[in-house]
TISE-653830 format. One record per residue: residue in three letters; residue number from 1; x, y, z of N, C-alpha, C in turn. Coordinates in steps of 0.2 Angstrom, whole numbers. Layout:
<nodes>
- ALA NUM X Y Z X Y Z X Y Z
...
</nodes>
This chain:
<nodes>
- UNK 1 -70 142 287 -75 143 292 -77 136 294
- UNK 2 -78 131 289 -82 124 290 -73 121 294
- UNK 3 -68 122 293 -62 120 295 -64 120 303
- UNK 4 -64 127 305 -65 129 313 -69 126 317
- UNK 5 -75 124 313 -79 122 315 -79 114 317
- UNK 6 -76 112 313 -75 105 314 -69 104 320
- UNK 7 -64 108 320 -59 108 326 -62 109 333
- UNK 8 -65 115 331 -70 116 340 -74 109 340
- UNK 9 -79 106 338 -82 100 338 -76 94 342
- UNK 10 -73 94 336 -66 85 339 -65 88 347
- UNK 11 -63 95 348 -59 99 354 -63 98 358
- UNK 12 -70 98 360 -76 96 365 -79 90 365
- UNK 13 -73 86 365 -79 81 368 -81 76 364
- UNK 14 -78 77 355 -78 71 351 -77 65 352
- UNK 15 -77 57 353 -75 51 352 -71 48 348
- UNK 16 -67 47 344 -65 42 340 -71 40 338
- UNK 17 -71 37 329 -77 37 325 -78 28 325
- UNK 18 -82 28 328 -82 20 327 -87 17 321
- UNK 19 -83 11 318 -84 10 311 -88 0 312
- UNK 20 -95 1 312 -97 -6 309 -102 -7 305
- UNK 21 -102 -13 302 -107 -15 296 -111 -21 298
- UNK 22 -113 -21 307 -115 -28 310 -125 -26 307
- UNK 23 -128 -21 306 -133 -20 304 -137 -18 309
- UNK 24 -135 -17 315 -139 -12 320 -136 -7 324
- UNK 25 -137 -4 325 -136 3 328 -140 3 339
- UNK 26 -136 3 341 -140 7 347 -134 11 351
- UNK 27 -138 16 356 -132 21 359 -137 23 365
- UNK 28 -136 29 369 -141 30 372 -148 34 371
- UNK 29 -145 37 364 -152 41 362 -156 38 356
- UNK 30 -153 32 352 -157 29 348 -155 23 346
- UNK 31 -161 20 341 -160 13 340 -163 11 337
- UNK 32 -159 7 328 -161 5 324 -157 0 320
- UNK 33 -162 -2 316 -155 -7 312 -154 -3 305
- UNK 34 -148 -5 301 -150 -5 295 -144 -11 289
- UNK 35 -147 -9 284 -144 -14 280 -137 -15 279
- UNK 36 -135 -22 282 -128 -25 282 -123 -24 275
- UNK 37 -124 -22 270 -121 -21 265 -118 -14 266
- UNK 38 -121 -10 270 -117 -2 273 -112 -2 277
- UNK 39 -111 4 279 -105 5 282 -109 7 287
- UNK 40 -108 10 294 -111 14 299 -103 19 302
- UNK 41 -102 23 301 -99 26 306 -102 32 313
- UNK 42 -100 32 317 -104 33 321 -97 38 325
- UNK 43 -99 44 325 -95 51 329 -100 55 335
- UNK 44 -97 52 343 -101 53 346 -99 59 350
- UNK 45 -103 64 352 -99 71 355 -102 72 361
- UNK 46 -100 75 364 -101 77 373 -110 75 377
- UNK 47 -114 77 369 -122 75 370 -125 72 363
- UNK 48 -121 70 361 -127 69 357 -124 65 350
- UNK 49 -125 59 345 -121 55 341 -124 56 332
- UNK 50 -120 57 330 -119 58 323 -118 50 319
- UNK 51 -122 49 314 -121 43 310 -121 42 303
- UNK 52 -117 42 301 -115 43 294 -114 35 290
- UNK 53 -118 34 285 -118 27 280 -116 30 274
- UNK 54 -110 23 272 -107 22 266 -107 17 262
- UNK 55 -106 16 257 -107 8 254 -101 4 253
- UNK 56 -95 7 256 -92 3 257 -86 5 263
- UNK 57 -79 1 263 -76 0 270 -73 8 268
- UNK 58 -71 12 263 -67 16 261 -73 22 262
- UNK 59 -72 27 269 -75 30 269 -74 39 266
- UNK 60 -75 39 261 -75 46 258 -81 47 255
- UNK 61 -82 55 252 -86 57 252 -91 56 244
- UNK 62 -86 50 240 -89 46 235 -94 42 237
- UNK 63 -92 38 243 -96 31 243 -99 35 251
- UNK 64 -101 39 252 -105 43 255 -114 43 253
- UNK 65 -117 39 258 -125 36 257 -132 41 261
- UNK 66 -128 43 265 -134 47 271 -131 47 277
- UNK 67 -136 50 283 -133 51 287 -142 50 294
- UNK 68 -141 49 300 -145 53 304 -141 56 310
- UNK 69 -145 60 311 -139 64 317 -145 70 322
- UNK 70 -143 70 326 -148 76 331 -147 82 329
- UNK 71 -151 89 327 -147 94 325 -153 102 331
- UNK 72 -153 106 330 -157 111 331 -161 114 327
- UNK 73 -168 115 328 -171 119 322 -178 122 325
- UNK 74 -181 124 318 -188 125 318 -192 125 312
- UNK 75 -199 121 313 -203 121 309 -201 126 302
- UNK 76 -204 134 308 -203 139 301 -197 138 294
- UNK 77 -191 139 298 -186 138 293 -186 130 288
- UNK 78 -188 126 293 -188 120 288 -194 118 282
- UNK 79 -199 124 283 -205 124 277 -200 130 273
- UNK 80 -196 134 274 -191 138 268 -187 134 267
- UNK 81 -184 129 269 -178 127 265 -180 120 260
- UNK 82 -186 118 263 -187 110 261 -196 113 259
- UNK 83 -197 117 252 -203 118 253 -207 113 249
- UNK 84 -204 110 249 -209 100 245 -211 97 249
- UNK 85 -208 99 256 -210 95 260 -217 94 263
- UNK 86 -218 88 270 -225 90 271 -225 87 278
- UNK 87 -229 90 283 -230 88 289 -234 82 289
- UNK 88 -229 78 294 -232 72 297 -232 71 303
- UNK 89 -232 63 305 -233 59 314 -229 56 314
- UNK 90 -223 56 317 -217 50 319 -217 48 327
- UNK 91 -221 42 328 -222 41 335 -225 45 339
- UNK 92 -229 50 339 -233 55 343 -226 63 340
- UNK 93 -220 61 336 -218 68 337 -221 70 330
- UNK 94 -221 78 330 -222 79 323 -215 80 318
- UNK 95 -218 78 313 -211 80 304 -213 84 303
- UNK 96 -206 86 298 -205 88 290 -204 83 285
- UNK 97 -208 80 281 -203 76 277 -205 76 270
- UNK 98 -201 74 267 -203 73 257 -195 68 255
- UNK 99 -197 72 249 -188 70 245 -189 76 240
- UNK 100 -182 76 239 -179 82 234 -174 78 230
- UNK 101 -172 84 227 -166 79 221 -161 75 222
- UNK 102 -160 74 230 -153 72 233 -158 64 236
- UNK 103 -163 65 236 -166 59 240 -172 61 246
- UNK 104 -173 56 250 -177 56 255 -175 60 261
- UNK 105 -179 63 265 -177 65 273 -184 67 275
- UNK 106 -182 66 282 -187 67 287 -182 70 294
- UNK 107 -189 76 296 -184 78 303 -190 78 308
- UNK 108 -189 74 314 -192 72 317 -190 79 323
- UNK 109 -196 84 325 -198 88 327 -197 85 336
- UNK 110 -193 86 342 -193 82 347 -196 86 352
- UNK 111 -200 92 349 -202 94 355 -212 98 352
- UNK 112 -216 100 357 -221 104 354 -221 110 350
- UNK 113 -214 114 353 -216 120 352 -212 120 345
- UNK 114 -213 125 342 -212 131 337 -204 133 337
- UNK 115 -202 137 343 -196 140 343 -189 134 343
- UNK 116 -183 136 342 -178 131 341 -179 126 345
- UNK 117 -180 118 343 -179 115 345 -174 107 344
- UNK 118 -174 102 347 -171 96 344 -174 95 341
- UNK 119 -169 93 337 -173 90 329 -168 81 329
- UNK 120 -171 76 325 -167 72 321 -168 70 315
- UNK 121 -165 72 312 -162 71 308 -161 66 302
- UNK 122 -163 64 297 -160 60 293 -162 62 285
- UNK 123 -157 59 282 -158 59 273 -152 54 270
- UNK 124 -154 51 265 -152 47 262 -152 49 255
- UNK 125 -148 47 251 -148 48 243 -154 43 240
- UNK 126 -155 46 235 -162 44 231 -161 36 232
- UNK 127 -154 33 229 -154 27 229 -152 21 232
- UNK 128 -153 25 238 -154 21 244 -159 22 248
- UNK 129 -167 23 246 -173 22 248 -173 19 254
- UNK 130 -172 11 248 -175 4 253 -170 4 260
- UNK 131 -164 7 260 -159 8 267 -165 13 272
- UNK 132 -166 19 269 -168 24 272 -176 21 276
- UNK 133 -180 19 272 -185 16 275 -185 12 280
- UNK 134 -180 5 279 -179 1 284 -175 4 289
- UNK 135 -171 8 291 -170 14 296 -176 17 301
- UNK 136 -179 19 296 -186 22 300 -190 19 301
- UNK 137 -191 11 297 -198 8 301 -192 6 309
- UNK 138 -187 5 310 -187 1 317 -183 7 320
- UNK 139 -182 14 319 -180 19 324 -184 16 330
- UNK 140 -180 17 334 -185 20 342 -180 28 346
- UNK 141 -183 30 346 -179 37 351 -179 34 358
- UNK 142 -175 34 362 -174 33 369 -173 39 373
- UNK 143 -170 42 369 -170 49 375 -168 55 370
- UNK 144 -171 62 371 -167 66 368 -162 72 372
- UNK 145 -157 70 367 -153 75 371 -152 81 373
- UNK 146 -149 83 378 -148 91 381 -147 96 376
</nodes>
């Protein structure tokens, strides 16, 4: 099933994944820096961009660190999945955020209502804190996508 779904994805609209470690990040929908010692790959699709960090240039799912990425959701479901979490303020939008066993995350809620909406995305493994921090003190959202 996860096979299919990753073909439909490439088949619409995917980019070639683009691979730097210059320490900043920007696109049309966001903008940040993070630590030059990672990897940043970056897979952009028809709306919307995907960014996956590694700690090194060998990109598998060993040396696999976090990720931020646009996704769809809703409050409700995100208080059952992540029930550690706790509501916050990201720039006037509301969160979910904590950490669990895997590390740190926060979803940044991009809209006011309740029913599905754009969400962003991020989580990082426990031991990469001090990456995941520095990520979200200098996010900016520029636009969110369709």
């Amino acid at each position: 099933m996860i096979a299919v779904v990753v073909v439909l994805l490439w088949a619409t609209g995917t980019s070639q994944k683009e691979i730097s470690s210059n320490g900043t990040f920007e696109d049309q929908y966001v903008k940040f820096n993070y630590p030059t010692s990672l990897v940043a790959v970056q897979y952009t699709f028809e709306n919307y961009t995907i960014v996956d960090f590694y700690n090194s240039n060998q990109t598998s799912t060993s040396n696999y660190v976090g990720n931020i990425r646009f996704s769809t959701g809703n409050l409700t479901n995100l208080k059952k999945v992540y029930p550690d979490g706790s509501s916050g303020q990201y720039n006037g939008y509301r969160t979910w955020q904590g950490e669990n066993n895997n590390g740190p995350y926060i979803y940044i809620l991009l809209s006011s209502t309740d029913a599905p909406v754009k969400i962003l995305q991020m989580d990082f493994k426990s031991e990469y804190k001090s990456a995941y921090k520095e990520i979200l003190n200098t996010l900016k959202i520029k636009k969110i996508p369709a």
